[in-house]
DOZA-907510 format. One record per residue (C-alpha): residue number from 1; y, z, x. Coordinates in nm, 4 decimals. Example, Ala and Ser with C-alpha at 12.3 -4.5 7.8 and 13.67 -1.06 7.14 Angstrom:
<nodes>
+-----+----------+----------+----------+
! pos !        Y !        Z !        X !
+-----+----------+----------+----------+
!   1 !  -0.4500 !   0.7800 !   1.2300 !
!   2 !  -0.1060 !   0.7140 !   1.3670 !
+-----+----------+----------+----------+
</nodes>
This chain:
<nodes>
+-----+----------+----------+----------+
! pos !        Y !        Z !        X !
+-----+----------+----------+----------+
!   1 !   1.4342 !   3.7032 !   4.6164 !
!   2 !   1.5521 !   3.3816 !   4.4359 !
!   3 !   1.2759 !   3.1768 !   4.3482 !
!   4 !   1.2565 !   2.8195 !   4.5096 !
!   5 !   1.4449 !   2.4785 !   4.3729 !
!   6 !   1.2470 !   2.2277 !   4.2576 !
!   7 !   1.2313 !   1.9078 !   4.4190 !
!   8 !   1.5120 !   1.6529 !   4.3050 !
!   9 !   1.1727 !   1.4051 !   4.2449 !
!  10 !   1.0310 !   1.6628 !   4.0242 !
!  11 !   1.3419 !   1.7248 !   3.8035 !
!  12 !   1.3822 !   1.3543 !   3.7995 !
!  13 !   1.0003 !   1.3383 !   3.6715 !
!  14 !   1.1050 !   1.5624 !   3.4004 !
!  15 !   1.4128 !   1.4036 !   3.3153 !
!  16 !   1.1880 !   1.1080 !   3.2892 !
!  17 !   0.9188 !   1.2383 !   3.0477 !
!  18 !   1.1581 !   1.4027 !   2.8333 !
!  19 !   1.3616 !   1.0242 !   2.8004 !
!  20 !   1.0452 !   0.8621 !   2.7553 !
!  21 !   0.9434 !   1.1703 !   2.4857 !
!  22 !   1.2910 !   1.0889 !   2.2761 !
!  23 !   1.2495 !   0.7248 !   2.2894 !
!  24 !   0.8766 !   0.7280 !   2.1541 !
!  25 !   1.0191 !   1.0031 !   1.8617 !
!  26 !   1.2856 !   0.7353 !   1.8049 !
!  27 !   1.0561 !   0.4765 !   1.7523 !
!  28 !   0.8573 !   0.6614 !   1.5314 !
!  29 !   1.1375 !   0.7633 !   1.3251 !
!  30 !   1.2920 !   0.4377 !   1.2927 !
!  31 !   0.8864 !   0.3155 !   1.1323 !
!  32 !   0.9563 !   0.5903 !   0.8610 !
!  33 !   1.3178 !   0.4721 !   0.8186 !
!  34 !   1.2324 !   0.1243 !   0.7593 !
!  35 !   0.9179 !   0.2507 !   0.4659 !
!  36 !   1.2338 !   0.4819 !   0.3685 !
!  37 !   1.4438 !   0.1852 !   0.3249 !
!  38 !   1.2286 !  -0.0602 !   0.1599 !
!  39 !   1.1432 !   0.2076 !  -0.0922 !
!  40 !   1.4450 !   0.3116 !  -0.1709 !
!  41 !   1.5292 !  -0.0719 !  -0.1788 !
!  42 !   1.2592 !  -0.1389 !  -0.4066 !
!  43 !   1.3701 !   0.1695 !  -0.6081 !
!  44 !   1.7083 !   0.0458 !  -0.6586 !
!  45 !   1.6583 !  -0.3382 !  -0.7544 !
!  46 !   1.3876 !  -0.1435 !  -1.0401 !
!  47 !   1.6509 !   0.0662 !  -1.1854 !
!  48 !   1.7282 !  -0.1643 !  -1.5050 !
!  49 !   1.3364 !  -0.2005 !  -1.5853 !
!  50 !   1.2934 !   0.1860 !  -1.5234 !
!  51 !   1.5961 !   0.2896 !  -1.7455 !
!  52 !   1.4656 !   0.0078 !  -2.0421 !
!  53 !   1.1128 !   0.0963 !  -2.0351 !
!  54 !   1.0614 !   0.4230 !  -1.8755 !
!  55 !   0.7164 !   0.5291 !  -1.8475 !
!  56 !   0.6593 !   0.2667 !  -2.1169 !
!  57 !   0.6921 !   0.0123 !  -1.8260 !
!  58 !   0.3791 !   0.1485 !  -1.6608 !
!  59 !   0.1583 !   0.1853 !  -2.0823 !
!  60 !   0.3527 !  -0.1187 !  -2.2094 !
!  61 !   0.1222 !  -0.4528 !  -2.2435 !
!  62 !   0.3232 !  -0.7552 !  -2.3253 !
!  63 !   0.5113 !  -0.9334 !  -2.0247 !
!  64 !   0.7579 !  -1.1952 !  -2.1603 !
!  65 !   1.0812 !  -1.2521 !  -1.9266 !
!  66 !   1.2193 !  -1.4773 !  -2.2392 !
!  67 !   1.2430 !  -1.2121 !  -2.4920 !
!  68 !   1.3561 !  -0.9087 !  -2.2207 !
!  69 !   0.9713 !  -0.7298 !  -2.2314 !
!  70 !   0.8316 !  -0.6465 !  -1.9420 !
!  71 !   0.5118 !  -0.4351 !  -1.9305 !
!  72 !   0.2941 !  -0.3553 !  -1.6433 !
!  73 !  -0.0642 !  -0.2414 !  -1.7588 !
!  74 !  -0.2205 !  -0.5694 !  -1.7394 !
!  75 !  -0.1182 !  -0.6289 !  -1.3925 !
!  76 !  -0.2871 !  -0.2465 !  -1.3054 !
!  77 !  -0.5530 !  -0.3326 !  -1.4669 !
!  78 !  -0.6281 !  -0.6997 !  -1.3577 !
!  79 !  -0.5581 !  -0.5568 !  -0.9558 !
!  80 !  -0.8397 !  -0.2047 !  -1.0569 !
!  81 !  -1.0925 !  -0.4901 !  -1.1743 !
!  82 !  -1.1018 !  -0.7358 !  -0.9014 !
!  83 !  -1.0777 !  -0.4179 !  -0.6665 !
!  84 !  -1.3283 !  -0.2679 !  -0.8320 !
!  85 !  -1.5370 !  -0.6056 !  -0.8218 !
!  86 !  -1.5084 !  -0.6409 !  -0.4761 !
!  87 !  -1.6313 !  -0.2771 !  -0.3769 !
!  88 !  -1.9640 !  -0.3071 !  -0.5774 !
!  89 !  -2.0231 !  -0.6163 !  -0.4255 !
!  90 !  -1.8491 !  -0.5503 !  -0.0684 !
!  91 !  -1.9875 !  -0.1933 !  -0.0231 !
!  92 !  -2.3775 !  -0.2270 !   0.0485 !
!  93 !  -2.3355 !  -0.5611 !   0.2219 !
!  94 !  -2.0612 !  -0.4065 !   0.4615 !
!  95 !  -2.2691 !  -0.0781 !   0.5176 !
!  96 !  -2.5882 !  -0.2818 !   0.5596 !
!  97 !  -2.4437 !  -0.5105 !   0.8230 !
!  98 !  -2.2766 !  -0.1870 !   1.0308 !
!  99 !  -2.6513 !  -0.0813 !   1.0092 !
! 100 !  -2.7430 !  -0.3550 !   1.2155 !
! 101 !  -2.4882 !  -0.3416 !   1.4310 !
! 102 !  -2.5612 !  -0.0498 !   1.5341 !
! 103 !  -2.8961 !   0.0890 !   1.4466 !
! 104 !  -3.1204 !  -0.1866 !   1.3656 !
! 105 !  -3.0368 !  -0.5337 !   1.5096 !
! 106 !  -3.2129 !  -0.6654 !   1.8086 !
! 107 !  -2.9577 !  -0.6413 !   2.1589 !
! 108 !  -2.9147 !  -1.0063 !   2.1854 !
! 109 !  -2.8272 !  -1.0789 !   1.8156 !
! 110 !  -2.5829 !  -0.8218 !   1.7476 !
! 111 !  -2.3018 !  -0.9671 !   1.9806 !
! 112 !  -2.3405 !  -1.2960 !   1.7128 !
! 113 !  -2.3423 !  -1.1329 !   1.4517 !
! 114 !  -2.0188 !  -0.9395 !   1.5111 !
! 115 !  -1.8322 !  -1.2265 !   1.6371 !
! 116 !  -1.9113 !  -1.3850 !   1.3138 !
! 117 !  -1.7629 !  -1.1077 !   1.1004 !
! 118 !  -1.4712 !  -1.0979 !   1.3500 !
! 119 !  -1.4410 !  -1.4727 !   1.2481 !
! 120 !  -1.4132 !  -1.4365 !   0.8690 !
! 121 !  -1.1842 !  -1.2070 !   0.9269 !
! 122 !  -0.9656 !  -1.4049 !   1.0924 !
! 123 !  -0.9666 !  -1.7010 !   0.8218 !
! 124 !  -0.6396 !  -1.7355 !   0.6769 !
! 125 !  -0.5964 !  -1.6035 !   0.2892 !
! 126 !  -0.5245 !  -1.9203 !   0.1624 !
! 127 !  -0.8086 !  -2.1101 !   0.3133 !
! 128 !  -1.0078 !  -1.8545 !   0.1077 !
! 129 !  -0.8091 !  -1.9140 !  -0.2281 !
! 130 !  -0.8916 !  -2.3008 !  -0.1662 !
! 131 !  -1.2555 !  -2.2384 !  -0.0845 !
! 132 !  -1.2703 !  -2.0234 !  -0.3864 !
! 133 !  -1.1208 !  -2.3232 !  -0.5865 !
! 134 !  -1.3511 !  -2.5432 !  -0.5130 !
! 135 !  -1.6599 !  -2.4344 !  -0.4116 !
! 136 !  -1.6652 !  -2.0562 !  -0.5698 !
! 137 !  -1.5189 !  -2.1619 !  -0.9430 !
! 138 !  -1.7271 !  -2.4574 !  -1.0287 !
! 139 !  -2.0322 !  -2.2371 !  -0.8950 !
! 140 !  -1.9772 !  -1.9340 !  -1.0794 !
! 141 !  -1.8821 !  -2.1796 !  -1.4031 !
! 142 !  -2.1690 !  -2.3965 !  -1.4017 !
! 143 !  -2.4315 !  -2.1517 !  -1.2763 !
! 144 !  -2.3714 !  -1.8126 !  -1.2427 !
! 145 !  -2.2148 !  -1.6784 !  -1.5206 !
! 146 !  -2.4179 !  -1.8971 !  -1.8327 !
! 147 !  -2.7253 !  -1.7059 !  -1.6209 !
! 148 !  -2.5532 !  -1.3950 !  -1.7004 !
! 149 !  -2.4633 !  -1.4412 !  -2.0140 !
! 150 !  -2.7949 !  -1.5113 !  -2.1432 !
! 151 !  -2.9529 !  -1.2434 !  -1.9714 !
! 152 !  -2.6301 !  -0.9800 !  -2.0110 !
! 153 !  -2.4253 !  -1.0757 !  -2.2805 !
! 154 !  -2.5295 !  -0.7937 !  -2.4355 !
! 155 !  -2.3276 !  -0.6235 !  -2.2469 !
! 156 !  -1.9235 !  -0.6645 !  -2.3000 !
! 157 !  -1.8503 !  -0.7070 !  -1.9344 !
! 158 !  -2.0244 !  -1.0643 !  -1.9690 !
! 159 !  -1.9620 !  -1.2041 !  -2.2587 !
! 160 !  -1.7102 !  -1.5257 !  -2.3290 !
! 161 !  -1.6885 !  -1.8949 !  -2.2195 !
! 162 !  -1.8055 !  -1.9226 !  -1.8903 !
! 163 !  -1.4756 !  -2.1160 !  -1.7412 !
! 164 !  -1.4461 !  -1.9390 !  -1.3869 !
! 165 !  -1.1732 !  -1.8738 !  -1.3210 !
! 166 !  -1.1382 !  -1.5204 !  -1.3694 !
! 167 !  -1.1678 !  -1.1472 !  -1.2504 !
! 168 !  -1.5304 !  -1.2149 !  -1.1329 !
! 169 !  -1.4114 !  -1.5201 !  -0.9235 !
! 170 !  -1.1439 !  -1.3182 !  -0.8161 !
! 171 !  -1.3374 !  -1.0109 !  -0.7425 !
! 172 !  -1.6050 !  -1.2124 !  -0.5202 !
! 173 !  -1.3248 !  -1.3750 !  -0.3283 !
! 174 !  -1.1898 !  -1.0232 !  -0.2296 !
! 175 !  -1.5605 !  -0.8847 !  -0.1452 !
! 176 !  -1.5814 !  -1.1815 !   0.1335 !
! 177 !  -1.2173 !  -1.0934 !   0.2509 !
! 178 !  -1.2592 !  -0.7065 !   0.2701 !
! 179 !  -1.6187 !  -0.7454 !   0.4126 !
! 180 !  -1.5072 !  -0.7506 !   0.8069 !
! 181 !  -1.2984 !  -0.4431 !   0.7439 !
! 182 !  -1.5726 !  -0.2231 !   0.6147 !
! 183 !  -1.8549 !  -0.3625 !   0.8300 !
! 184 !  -1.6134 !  -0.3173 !   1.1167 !
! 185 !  -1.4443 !   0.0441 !   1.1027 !
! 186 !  -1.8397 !   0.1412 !   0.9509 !
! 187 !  -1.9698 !   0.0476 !   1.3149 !
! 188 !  -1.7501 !   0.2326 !   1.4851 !
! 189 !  -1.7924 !   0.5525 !   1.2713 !
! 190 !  -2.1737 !   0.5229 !   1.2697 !
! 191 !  -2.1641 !   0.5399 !   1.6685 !
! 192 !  -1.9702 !   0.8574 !   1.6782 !
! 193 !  -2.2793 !   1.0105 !   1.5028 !
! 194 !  -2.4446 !   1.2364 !   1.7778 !
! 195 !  -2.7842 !   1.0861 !   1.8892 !
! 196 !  -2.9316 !   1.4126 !   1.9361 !
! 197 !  -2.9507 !   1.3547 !   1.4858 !
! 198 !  -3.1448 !   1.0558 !   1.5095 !
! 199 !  -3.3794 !   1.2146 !   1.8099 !
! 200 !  -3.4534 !   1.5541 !   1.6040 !
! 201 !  -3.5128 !   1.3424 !   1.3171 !
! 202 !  -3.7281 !   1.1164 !   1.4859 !
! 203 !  -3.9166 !   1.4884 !   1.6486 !
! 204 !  -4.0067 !   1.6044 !   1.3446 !
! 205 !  -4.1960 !   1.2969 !   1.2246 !
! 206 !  -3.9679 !   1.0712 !   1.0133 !
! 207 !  -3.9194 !   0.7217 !   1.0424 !
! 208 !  -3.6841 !   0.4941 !   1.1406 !
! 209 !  -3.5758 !   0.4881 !   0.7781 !
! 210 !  -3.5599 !   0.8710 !   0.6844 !
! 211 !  -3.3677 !   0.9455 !   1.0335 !
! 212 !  -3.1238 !   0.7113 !   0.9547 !
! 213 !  -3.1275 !   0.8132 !   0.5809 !
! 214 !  -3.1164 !   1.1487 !   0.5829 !
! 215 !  -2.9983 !   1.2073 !   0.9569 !
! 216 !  -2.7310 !   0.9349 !   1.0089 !
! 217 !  -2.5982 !   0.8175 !   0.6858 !
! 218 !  -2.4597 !   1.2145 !   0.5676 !
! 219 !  -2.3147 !   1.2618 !   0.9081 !
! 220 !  -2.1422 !   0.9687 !   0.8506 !
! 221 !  -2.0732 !   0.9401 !   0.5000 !
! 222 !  -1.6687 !   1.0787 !   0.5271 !
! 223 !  -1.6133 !   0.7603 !   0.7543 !
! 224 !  -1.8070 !   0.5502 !   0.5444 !
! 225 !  -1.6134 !   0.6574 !   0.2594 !
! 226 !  -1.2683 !   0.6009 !   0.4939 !
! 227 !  -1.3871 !   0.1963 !   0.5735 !
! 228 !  -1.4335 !   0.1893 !   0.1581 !
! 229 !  -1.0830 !   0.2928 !   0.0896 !
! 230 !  -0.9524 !   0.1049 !   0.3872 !
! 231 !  -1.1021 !  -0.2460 !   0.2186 !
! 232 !  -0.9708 !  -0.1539 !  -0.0805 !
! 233 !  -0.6414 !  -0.1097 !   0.0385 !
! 234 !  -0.6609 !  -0.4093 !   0.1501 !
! 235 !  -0.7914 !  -0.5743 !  -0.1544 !
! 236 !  -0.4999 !  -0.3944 !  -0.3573 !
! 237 !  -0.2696 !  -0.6131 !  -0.1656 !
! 238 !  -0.4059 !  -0.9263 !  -0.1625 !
! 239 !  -0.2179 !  -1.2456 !  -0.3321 !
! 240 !  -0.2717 !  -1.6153 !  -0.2448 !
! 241 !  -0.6437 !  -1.6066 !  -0.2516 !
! 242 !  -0.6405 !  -1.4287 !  -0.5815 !
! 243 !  -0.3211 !  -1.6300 !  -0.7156 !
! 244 !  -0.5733 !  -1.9578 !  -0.6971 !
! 245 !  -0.8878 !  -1.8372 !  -0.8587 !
! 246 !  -0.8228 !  -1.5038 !  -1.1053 !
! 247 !  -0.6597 !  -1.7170 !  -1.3769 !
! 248 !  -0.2806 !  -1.5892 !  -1.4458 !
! 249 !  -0.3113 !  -1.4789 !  -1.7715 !
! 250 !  -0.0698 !  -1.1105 !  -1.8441 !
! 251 !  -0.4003 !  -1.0149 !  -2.0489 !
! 252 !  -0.6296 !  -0.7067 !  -2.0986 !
! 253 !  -0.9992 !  -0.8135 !  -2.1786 !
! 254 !  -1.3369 !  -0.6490 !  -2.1541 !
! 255 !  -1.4968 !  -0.9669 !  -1.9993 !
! 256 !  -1.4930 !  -1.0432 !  -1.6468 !
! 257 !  -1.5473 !  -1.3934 !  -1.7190 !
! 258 !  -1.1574 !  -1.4114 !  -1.8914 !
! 259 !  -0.8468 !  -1.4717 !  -1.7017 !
! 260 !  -0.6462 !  -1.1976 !  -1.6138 !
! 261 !  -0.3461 !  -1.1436 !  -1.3069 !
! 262 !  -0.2762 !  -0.8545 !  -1.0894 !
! 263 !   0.0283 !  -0.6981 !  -0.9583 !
! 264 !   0.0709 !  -0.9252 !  -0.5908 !
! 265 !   0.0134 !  -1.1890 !  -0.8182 !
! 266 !   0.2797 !  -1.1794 !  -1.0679 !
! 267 !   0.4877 !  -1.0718 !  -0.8151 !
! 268 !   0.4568 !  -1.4033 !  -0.5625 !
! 269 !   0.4443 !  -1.6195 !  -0.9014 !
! 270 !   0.7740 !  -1.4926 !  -1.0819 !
! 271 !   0.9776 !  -1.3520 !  -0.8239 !
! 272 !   1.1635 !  -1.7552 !  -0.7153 !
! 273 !   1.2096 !  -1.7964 !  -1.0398 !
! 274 !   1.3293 !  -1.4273 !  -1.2072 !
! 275 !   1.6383 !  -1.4530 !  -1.4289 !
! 276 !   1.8736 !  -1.1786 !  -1.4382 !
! 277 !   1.8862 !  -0.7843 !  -1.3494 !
! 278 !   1.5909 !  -0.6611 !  -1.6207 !
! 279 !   1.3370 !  -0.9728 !  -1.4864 !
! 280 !   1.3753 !  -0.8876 !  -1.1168 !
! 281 !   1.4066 !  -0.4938 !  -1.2165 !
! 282 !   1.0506 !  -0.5468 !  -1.3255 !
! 283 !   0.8964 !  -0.7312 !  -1.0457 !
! 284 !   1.0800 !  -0.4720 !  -0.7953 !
! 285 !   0.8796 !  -0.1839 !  -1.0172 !
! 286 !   0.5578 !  -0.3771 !  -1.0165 !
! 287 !   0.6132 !  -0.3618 !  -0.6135 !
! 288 !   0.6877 !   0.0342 !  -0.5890 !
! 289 !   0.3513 !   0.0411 !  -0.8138 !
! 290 !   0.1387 !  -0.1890 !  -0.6213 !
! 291 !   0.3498 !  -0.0200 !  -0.2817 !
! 292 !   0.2264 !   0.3199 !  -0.4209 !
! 293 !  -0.1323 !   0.2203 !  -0.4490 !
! 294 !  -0.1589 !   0.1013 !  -0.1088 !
! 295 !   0.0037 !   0.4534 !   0.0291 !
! 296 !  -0.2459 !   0.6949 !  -0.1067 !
! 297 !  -0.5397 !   0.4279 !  -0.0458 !
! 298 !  -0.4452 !   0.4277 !   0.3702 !
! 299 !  -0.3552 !   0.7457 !   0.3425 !
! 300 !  -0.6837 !   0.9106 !   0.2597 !
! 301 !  -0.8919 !   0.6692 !   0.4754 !
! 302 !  -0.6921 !   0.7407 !   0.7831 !
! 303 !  -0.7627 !   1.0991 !   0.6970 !
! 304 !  -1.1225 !   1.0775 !   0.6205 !
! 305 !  -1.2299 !   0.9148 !   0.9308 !
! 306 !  -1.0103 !   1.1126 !   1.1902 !
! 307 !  -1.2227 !   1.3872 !   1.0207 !
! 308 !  -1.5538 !   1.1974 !   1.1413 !
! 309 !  -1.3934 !   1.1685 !   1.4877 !
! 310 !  -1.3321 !   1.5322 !   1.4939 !
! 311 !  -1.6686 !   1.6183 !   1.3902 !
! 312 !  -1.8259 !   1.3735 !   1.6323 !
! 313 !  -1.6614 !   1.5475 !   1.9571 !
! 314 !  -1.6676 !   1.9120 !   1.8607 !
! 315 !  -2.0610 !   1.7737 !   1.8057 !
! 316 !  -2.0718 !   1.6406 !   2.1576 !
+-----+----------+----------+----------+
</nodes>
């Protein structure tokens, strides 16, 4: 005996999913054609630098568009150093304040507190570059780095004239910008963390402290480590606020008191005003560098905390 037809309503439904299946893949696919295209873009507008220079364009120190030399190590360097800069600073503050978001505040505070964060987040980049001008440079002059220097200088990371402007300017600007991204995506990783940890913890005679310490923090520290890369992705990236206060100066130096540039820098500085094939060639490879960092940065967060997710509900 035949089996029965389906309803017409039923293949319709079907129809439908497998339309609305092939227009979601589309979509998809058309996201990876467009990160196809730029790179290959990007790729193509670098040829003349890449043939010149080779891998010499990525060792090579001295950046002068007038005499046709173009290297990019200071750029890497300057945009590792304020990066770096921002993560010591950024890290403990960020992880601290998910703490108390989630852990340790009081009920009635923590809704502040978060819309706070939520706010600096949403203050424009250059409002930061001009706050940094004028409020973060004359402090870190006058102030903060003579202190250091006198009590550091020992130490080659502080020594010169204390102008400023610099990579420690810089890097302090990008700690307050990446803050609401690690604090944020921190939170949310350090609820997925089982409470049946913190309540055996607690059980067994440890305090508030220790369960979170030794109970909370290792559960959580692949997530943890995902918000870190996430900020720094972001602080990769960043240009106008770091245009205004990190000095623009195609130099390599010790100090984080000198002026230096990075790679989003140079590239929103020089691009309006690039002369020929071999100038924008260069500023195109800068991009596929700075594109490159970015890639593996998101990349391995995104990975790292849809492992704490994982772990959370095969937990639960």
């Amino acid at each position: 005996m035949a089996p029965p037809r389906p309803p017409r309503a039923a293949a319709g439904g079907h129809a439908g999913d497998r339309l609305f299946a092939a227009v979601l893949t589309a979509l998809g696919g058309a996201v990876l054609l467009v990160v196809g295209v730029v790179v290959l873009e990007l790729y193509r507008v670098a040829q003349p630098a890449l043939a010149k220079g080779g891998l010499r364009f990525l060792l090579d120190r001295d950046w002068d568009p007038v005499l046709g030399s173009f290297g990019a190590l200071p750029f890497v360097y300057g945009t590792l150093v304020t990066s770096g800069v921002a993560l010591l600073v950024a890290v403990p503050v960020s992880v601290g304040l998910a703490l108390f978001l989630s852990e340790m505040g009081p009920p009635r505070l923590r809704p502040i507190v978060s819309f706070l964060i939520e706010t600096l987040a949403a203050i424009p980049s250059v409002v930061y570059g001009l706050w940094g001008l004028f409020v973060v440079v004359p402090l870190l002059r006058d102030h903060v780095e003579p202190a250091l220097g006198r009590a550091l200088g020992f130490l080659p990371l502080f020594r010169g004239a204390p102008i400023g402007l610099g990579y420690l300017a810089a890097g302090l600007l990008l700690a307050i910008m990446i803050l609401p991204t690690i604090s944020s995506v921190t939170s949310e990783v350090l609820k997925t963390v089982p409470s049946s940890l913190r309540e055996g913890a607690l059980a067994l005679g440890a305090t508030r402290w220790e369960a979170i310490r030794l109970a909370v923090l290792p559960y959580a520290r692949p997530g943890i480590l995902g918000a870190v890369l996430l900020g720094l992705g972001r602080a990769l990236g960043e240009t106008m606020a770091v245009t205004m206060v990190i000095g623009n100066a195609p130099e390599i130096s010790a100090s984080l008191f000198a002026p230096g540039y990075s790679l989003p820098a140079v590239i929103a500085n020089e691009f309006a005003e690039a002369s020929g094939a071999l100038h924008l060639g260069a500023l195109a490879g800068l991009a596929l560098v700075l594109f490159g960092l970015a890639l593996v940065m998101n990349s391995a967060a995104r990975l790292l905390v849809r492992l704490v997710a994982r772990g959370g509900r095969a937990a639960a």
